[in-house]
NUMI-377232 format. One record per residue (C-alpha): residue number from 1; x, y, z. Coordinates in steps of 0.5 Angstrom, whole numbers, plus 500, padded with zeros to 3 digits. Each point is the difference from the previous one (the first is absolute). Example, Ala and Ser with C-alpha at 12.3 -4.5 7.8 and 13.67 -1.06 7.14 Angstrom:
2
NODE, 1, 525, 491, 516 $
NODE, 2, 502, 507, 498 $
END
This chain:
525
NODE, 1, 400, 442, 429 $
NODE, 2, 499, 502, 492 $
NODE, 3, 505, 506, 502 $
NODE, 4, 506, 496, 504 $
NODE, 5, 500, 495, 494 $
NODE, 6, 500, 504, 495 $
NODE, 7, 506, 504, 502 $
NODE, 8, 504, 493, 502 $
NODE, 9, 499, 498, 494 $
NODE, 10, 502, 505, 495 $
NODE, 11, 506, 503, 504 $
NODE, 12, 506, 497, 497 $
NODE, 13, 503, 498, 508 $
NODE, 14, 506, 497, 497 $
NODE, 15, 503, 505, 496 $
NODE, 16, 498, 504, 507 $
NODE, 17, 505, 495, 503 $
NODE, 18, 493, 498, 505 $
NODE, 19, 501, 493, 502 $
NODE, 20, 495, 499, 504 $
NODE, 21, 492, 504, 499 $
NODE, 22, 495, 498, 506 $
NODE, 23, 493, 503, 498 $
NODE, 24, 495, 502, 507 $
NODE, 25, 492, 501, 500 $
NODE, 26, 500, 503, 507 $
NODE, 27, 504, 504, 504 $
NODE, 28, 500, 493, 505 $
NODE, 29, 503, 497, 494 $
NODE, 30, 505, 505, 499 $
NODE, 31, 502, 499, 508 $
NODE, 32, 501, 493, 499 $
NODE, 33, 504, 500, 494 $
NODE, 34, 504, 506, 502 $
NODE, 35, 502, 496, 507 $
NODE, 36, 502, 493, 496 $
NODE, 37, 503, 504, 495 $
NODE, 38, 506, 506, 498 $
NODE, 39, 496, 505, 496 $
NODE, 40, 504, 505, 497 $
NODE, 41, 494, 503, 496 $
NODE, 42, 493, 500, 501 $
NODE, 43, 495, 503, 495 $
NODE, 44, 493, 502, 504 $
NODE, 45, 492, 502, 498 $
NODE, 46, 498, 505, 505 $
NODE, 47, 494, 497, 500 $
NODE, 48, 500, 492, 502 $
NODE, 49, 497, 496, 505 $
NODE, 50, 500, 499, 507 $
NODE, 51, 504, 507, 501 $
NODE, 52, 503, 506, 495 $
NODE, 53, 506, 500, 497 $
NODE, 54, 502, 506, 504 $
NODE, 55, 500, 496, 507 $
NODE, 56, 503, 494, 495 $
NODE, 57, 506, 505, 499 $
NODE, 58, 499, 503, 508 $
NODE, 59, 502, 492, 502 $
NODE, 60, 505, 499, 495 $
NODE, 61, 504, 507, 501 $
NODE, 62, 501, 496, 508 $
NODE, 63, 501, 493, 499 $
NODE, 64, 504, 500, 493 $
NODE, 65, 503, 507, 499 $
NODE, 66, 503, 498, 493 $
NODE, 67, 495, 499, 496 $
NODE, 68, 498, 505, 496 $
NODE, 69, 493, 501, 498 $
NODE, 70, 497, 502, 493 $
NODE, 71, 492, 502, 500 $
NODE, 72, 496, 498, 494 $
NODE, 73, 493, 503, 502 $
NODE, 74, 493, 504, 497 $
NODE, 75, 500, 505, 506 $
NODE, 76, 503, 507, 498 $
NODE, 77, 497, 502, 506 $
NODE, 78, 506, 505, 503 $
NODE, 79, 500, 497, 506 $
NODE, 80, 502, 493, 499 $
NODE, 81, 505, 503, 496 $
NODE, 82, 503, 505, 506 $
NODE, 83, 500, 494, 505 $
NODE, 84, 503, 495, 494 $
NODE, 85, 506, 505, 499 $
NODE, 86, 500, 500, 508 $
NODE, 87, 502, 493, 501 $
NODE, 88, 506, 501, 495 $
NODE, 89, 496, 496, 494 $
NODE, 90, 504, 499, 494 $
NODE, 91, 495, 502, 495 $
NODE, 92, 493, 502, 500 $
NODE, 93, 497, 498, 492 $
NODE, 94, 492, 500, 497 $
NODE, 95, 497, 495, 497 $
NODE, 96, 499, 498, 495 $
NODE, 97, 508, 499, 500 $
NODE, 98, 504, 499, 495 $
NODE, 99, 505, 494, 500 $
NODE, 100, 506, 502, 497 $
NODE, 101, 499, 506, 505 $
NODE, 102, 499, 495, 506 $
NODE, 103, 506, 497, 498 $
NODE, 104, 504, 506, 500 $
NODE, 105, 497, 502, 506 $
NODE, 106, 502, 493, 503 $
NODE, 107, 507, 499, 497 $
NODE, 108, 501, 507, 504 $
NODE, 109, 497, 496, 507 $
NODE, 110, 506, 495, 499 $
NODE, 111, 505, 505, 499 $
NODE, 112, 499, 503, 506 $
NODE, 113, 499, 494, 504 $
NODE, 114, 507, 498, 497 $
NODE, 115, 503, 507, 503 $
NODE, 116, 497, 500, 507 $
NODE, 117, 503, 492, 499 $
NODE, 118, 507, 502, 499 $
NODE, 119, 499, 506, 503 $
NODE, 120, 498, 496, 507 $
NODE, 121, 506, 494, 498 $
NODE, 122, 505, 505, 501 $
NODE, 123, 498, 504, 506 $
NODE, 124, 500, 493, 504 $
NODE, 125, 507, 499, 496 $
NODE, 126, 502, 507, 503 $
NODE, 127, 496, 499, 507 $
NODE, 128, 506, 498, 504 $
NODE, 129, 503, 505, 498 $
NODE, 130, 495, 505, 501 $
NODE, 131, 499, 498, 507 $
NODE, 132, 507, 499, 502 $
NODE, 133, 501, 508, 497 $
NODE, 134, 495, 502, 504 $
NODE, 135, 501, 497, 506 $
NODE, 136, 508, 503, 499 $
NODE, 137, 498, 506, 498 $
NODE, 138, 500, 504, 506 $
NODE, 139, 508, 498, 501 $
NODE, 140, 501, 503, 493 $
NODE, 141, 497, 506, 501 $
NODE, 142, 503, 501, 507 $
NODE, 143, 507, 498, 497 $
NODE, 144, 498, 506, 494 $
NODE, 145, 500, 505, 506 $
NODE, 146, 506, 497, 503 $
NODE, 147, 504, 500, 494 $
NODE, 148, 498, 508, 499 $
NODE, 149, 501, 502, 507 $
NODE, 150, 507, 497, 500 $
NODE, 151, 502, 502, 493 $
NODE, 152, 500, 495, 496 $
NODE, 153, 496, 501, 496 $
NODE, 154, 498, 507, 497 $
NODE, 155, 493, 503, 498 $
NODE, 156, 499, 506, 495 $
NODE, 157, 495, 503, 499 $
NODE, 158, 497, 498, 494 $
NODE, 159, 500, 494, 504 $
NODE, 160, 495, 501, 505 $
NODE, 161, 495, 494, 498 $
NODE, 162, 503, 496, 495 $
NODE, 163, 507, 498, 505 $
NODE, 164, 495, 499, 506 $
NODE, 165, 495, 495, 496 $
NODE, 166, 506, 495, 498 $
NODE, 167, 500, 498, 508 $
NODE, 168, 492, 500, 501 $
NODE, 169, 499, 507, 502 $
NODE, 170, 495, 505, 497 $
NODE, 171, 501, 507, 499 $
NODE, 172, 497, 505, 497 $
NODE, 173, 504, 505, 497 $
NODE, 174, 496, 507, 504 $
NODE, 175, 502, 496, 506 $
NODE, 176, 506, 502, 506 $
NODE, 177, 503, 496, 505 $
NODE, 178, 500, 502, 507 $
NODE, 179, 505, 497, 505 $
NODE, 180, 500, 499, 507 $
NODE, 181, 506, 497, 504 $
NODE, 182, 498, 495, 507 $
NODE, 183, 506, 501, 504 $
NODE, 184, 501, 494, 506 $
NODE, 185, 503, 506, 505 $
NODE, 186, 500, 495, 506 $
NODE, 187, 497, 493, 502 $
NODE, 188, 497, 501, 507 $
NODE, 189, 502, 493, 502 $
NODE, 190, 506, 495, 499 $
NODE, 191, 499, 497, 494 $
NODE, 192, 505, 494, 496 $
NODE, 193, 502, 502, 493 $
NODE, 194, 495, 493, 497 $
NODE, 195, 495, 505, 505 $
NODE, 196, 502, 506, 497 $
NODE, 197, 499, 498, 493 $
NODE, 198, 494, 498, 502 $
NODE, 199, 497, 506, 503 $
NODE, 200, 502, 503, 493 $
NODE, 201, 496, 495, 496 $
NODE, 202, 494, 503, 505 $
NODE, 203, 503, 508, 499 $
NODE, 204, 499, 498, 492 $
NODE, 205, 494, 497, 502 $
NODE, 206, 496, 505, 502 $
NODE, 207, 503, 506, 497 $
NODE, 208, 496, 497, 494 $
NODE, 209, 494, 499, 504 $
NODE, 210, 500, 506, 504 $
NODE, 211, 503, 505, 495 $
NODE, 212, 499, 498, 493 $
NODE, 213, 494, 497, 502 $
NODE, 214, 495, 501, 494 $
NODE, 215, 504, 505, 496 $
NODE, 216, 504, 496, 494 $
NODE, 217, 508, 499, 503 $
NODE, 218, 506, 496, 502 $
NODE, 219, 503, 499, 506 $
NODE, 220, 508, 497, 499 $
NODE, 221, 506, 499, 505 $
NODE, 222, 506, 505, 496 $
NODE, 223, 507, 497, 499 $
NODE, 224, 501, 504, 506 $
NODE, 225, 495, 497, 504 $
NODE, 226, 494, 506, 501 $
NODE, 227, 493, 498, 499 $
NODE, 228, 498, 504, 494 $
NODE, 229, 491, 501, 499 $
NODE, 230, 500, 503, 493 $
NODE, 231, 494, 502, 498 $
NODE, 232, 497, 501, 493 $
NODE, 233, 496, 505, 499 $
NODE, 234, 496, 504, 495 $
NODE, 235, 498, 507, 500 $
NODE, 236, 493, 500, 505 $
NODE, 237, 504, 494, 505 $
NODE, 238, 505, 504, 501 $
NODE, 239, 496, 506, 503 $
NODE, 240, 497, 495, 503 $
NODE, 241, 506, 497, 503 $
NODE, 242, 504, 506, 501 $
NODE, 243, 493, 502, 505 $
NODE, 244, 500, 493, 504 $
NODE, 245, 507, 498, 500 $
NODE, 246, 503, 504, 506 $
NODE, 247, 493, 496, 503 $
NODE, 248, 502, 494, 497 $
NODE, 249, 508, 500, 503 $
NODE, 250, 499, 502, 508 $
NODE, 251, 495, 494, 500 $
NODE, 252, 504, 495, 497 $
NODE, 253, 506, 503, 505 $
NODE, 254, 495, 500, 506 $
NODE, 255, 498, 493, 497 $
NODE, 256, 508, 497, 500 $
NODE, 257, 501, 503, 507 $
NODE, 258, 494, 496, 503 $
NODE, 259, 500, 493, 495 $
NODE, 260, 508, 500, 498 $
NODE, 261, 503, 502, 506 $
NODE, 262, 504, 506, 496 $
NODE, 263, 501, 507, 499 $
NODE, 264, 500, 502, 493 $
NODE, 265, 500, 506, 496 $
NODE, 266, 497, 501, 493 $
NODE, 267, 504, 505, 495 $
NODE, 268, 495, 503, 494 $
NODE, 269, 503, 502, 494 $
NODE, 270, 496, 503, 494 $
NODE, 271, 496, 498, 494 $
NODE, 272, 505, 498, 495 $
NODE, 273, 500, 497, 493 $
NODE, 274, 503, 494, 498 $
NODE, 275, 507, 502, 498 $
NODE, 276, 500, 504, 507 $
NODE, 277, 498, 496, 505 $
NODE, 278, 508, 498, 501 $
NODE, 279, 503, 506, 502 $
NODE, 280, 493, 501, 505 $
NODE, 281, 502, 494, 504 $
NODE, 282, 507, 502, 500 $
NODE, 283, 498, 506, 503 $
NODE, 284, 495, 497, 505 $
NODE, 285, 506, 496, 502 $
NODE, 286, 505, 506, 502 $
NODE, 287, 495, 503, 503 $
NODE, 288, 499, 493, 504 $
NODE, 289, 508, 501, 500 $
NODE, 290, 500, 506, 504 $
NODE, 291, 495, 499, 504 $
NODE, 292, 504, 499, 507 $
NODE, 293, 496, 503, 505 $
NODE, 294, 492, 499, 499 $
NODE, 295, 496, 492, 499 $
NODE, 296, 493, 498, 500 $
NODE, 297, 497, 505, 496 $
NODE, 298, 498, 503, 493 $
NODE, 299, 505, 504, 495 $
NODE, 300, 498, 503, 494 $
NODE, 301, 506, 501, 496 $
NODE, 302, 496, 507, 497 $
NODE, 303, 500, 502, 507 $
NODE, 304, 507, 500, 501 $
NODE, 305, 504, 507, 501 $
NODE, 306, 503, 503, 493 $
NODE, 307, 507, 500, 501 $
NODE, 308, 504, 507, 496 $
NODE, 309, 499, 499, 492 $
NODE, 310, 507, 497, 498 $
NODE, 311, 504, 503, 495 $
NODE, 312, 498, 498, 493 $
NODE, 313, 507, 500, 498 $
NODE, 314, 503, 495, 506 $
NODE, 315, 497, 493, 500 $
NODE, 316, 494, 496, 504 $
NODE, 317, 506, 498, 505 $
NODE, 318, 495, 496, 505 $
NODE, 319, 498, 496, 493 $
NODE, 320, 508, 499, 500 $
NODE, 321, 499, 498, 507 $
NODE, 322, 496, 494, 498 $
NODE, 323, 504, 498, 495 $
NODE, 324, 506, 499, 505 $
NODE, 325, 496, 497, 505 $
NODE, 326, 498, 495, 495 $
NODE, 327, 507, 497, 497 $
NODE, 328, 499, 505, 494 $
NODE, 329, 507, 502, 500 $
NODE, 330, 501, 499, 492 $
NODE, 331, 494, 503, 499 $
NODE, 332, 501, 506, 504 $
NODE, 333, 508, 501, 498 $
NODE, 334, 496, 501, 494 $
NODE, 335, 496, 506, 501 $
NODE, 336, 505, 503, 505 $
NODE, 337, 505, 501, 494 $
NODE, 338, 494, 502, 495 $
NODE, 339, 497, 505, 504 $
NODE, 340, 507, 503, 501 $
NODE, 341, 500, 501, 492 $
NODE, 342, 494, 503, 501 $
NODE, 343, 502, 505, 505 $
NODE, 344, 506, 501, 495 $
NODE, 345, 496, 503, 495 $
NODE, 346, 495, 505, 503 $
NODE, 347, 502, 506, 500 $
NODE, 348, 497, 502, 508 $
NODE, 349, 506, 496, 502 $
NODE, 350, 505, 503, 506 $
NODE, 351, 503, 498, 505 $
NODE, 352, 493, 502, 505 $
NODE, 353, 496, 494, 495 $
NODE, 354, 508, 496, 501 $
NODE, 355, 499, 501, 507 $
NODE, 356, 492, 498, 501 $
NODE, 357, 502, 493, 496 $
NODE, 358, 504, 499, 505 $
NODE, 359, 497, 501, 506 $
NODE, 360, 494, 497, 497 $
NODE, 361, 503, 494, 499 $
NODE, 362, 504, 500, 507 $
NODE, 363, 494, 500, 502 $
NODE, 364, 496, 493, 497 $
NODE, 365, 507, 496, 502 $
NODE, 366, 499, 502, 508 $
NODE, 367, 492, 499, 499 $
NODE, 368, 501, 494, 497 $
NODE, 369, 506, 497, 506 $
NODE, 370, 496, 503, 505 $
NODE, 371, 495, 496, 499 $
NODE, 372, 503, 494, 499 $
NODE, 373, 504, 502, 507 $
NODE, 374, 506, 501, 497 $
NODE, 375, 504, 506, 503 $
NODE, 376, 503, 504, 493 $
NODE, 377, 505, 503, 504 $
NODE, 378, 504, 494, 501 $
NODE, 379, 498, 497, 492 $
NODE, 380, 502, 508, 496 $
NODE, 381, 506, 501, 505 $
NODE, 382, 504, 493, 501 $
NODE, 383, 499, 498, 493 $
NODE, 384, 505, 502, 495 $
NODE, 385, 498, 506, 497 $
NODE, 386, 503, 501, 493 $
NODE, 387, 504, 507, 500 $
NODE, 388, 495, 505, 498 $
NODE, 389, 497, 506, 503 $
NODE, 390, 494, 499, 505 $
NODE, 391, 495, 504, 499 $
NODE, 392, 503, 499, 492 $
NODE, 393, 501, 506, 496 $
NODE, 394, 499, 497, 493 $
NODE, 395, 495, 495, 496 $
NODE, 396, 506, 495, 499 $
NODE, 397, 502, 500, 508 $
NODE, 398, 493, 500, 501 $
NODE, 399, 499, 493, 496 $
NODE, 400, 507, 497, 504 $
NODE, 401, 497, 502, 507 $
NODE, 402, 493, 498, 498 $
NODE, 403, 501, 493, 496 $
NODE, 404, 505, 498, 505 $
NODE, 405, 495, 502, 506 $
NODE, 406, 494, 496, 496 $
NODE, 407, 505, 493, 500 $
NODE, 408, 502, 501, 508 $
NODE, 409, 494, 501, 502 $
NODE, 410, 497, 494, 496 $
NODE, 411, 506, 495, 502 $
NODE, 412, 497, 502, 507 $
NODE, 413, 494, 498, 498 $
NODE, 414, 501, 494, 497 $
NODE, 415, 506, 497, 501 $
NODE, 416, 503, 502, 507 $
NODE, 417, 495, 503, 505 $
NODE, 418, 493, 498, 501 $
NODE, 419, 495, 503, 506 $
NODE, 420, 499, 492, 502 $
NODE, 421, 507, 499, 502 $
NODE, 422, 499, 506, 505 $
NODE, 423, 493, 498, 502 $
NODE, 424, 502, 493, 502 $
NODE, 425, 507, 502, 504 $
NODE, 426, 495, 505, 503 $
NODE, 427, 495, 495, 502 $
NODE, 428, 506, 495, 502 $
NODE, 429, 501, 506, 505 $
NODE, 430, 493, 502, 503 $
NODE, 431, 497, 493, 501 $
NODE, 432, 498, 500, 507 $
NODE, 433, 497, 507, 498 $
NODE, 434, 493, 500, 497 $
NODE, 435, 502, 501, 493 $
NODE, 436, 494, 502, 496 $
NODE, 437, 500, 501, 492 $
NODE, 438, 498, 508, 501 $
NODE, 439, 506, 501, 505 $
NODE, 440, 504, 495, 494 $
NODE, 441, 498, 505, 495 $
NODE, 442, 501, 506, 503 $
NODE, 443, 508, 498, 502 $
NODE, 444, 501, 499, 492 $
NODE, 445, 496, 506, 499 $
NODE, 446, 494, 496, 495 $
NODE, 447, 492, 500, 499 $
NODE, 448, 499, 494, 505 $
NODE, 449, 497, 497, 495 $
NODE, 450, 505, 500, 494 $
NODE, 451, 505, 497, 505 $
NODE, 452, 496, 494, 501 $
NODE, 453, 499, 499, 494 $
NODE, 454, 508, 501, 499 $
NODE, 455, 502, 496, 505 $
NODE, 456, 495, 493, 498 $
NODE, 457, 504, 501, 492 $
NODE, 458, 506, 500, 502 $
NODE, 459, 500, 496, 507 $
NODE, 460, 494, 495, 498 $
NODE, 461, 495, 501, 506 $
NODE, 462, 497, 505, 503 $
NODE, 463, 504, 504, 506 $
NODE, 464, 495, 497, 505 $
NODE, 465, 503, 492, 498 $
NODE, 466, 506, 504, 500 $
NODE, 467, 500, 502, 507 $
NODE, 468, 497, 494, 503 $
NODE, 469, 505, 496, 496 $
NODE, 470, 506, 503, 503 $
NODE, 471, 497, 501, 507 $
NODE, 472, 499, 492, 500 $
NODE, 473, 507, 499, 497 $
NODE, 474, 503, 504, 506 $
NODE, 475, 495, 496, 505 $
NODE, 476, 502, 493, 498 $
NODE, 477, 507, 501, 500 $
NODE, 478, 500, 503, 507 $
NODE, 479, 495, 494, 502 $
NODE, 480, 504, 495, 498 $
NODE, 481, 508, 502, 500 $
NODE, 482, 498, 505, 508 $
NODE, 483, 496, 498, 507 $
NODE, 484, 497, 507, 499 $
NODE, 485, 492, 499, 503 $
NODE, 486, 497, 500, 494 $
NODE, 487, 495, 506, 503 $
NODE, 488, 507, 504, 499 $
NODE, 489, 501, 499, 493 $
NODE, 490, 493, 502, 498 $
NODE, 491, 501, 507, 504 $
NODE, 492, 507, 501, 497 $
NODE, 493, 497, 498, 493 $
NODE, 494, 495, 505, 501 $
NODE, 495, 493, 495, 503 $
NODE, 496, 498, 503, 506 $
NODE, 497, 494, 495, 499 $
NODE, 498, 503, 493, 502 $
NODE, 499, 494, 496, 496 $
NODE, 500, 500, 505, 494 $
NODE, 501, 507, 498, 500 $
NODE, 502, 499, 493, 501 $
NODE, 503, 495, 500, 495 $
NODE, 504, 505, 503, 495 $
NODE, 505, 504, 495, 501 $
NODE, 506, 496, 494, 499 $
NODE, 507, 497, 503, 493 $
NODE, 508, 509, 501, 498 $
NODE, 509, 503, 493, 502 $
NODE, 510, 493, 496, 502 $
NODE, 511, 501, 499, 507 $
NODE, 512, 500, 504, 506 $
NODE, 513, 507, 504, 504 $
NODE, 514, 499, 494, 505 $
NODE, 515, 500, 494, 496 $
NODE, 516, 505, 503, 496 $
NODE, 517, 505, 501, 505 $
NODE, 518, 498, 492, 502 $
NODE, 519, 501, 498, 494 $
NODE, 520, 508, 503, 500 $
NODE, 521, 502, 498, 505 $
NODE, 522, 500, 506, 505 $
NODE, 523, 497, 502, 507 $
NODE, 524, 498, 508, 501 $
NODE, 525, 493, 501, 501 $
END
């Protein structure tokens, strides 16, 4: 008692900034203050009645986490000490005590107290902030591998770690990067364009769940809208992986077939850093592009046949072919006429490099127009041509006929011809045939699913919409403008199954053929 009054009366409480001072005989004391009353610092005896001063501080570190707690006691029995220390006492002091010491000790208490204060002031100030942060942050980090895949933004390599973090996303500098493309090749069922993007969501879903599963990654839909699982892996997880990940990607295709109702092939590149990972998934994408002939399996890009070593004198024409295909015609007029120069100042050139150019590049403009099923035939020779020699004999002929070539092919691109156009004339032809996408695919000489794909883009709805669209637009104009039986018109628009037809029908305008034909004033049956 002596003690407690004693320092309540010699420390200057005010200077301290103190308003209030409340004194505790016993732990039931301190208990009932401590529920009536704010305390931000509590000076304590190990020793008091009816309890210790450690199982005071126990109850205090639950009940009010704030205060901070300075002992004052005889005892230098090491273990009080160690269990003071581990309940995050403030001090730890012998008596006898001095005051002005205390003081200071007390003075340091408050400080504290008023840091933790503002500290928590500014975190419930920040709070909304924080929780709207990490609520949005899987919608940055996925938007950070968007806008990398699509170029927008560019990764160096100093990069690595600091470029990620502005979205959220942790790297380490020693970690790789493995893409793993999920092409959609064919959806087993009809599906409508809202069914579709649907089932999309769900192929994002559970690539995430399935391949990603307990290793750190992204899945993200790229701008030309293939899923993308990127693993972030360090060097023990990628041998890890690099063991599991044929395993991991045949279950997940054998999943998609029995749940999702949809052969899927997945393409693996290679472990890759930051500033690399770009050109891996361009890689993986003309290795989708070309695939024209097998579905529903694995593909390793490492795997892949080793085409001839170009000559390290000529150009990567098939990174040309890209470009092209991409709408860069600027870009890749530029590099054309640059590498042109470069030829000129090599002292290897002769007409044997001249002629290696020129078949190269003849070679990347029919790969390219073959596969959007234009016929290069038609384009070179209708095309007016300037007046050089073909294959040209000079560099400055060569750049004529090259530039000229680029610009036709382009504006055959983009501004006149389109594979739609044909695609629909086709199917306007074939509508009473059993029009799949794959037998689409093969006519414009394009991977399955890169058409569908294509085809959503530019026409707005998936082929399956499309078709079903323009076989019920030709049904209802035959319904209400002819006698036909109706039975007829589904067999002329390819229905053999009248009440799938009728089914079909009803989806489109909302009420079956013979209440349509009812409603319009025409008799048939």
């Amino acid at each position: 008692m002596y003690s407690v009054m004693g320092i309540k009366d010699a420390i200057n409480w005010t200077e301290l900034g103190v308003s209030a001072v409340y004194d505790a005989y016993n732990m039931r004391e301190a208990i009932k203050i401590f529920k009536e009353q704010e305390i931000h610092v509590m000076i304590s005896d190990i020793e008091m009645p009816k309890g210790t001063g450690i199982e005071l501080l126990e109850w205090v570190n639950e009940f009010s986490p704030h205060t901070e707690t300075i002992f004052l006691t005889a005892h230098d029995d090491f273990r009080f000490m160690q269990r003071a220390v581990q309940l995050s006492s403030f001090d730890y002091m012998m008596k006898p005590v001095e005051y002005e010491a205390l003081e200071e000790v007390i003075q340091k208490a408050i400080r504290t107290v008023e840091k933790k204060n503002t500290e928590l002031a500014q975190s419930e100030q920040y709070k909304p902030y924080y929780e709207l942060w990490n609520k949005k942050k899987p919608l940055l980090s996925e938007r950070f591998w968007y806008d990398l895949l699509s170029e927008r933004i560019v990764a160096f390599h100093s990069e690595v770690c600091s470029l990620p973090a502005e979205y959220g996303i942790v790297l380490q500098p020693e970690d790789r990067l493995l893409p793993v493309m999920v092409s959609v090749e064919n959806w087993q069922r009809e599906l409508s364009t809202r069914d579709e993007e649907v089932m999309e969501y769900a192929i994002r879903q559970s690539s995430s769940e399935l391949l990603i599963s307990t290793y750190r990654g992204e899945v993200v839909h790229t701008k030309q809208g293939v899923t993308m699982a990127i693993f972030y892996l360090s060097p023990e997880e990628e041998t890890l992986l690099l063991d599991s990940i044929d395993r991991k990607c045949n279950g997940y295709i054998d999943a998609c077939s029995q749940y999702l109702n949809c052969t899927v092939s997945c393409y693996i590149g290679e472990p890759v850093m930051l500033h690399e990972l770009t050109g891996m998934y361009k890689a993986l994408l003309s290795m989708e592009y070309n695939n024209l002939s097998v579905s529903n399996q694995l593909n390793w890009l490492r795997k892949q046949s080793p085409e001839p070593a170009p000559d390290p004198r000529l150009p990567d024409f098939i990174v040309w072919a890209l470009l092209l295909e991409n709408g860069k015609e600027e870009e890749l007029v530029q590099q054309f006429k640059s590498s042109l120069k470069e030829l000129a100042l090599d002292r290897r050139f002769g007409a044997n490099v001249l002629h290696a150019y020129y078949q190269g590049f003849l070679q990347m403009i029919h790969y390219l127009l073959q596969k959007k099923g234009l016929s290069a035939h038609q384009l070179i020779h209708h095309a007016s041509a300037p007046q050089v020699n073909v294959p040209p004999r000079t560099l400055e002929q060569m750049e004529v006929w090259g530039t000229w070539l680029i610009q036709i092919v382009y504006r055959c691109l983009y501004q006149e011809v389109s594979v739609i156009p044909r695609l629909r004339a086709y199917i306007a032809d074939h509508l009473s045939e059993n029009i799949t996408r794959e037998m689409l695919a093969e006519y414009v000489h394009l991977n399955p699913a890169y058409l569908s794909r294509l085809f959503k883009k530019e026409v707005g709805m998936s082929i399956t919409d499309y078709l079903l669209n323009e076989r019920m637009q030709i049904a209802k104009e035959l319904i209400v403008h002819s006698t036909i039986p109706i039975s007829d018109i589904a067999q002329t628009i390819g229905y053999s199954n009248f009440s799938y037809f009728s089914k079909m029908f009803k989806k489109v305008y909302h009420a079956n053929p013979q209440q349509f034909r009812k409603l319009s004033g025409c008799s048939g049956s």
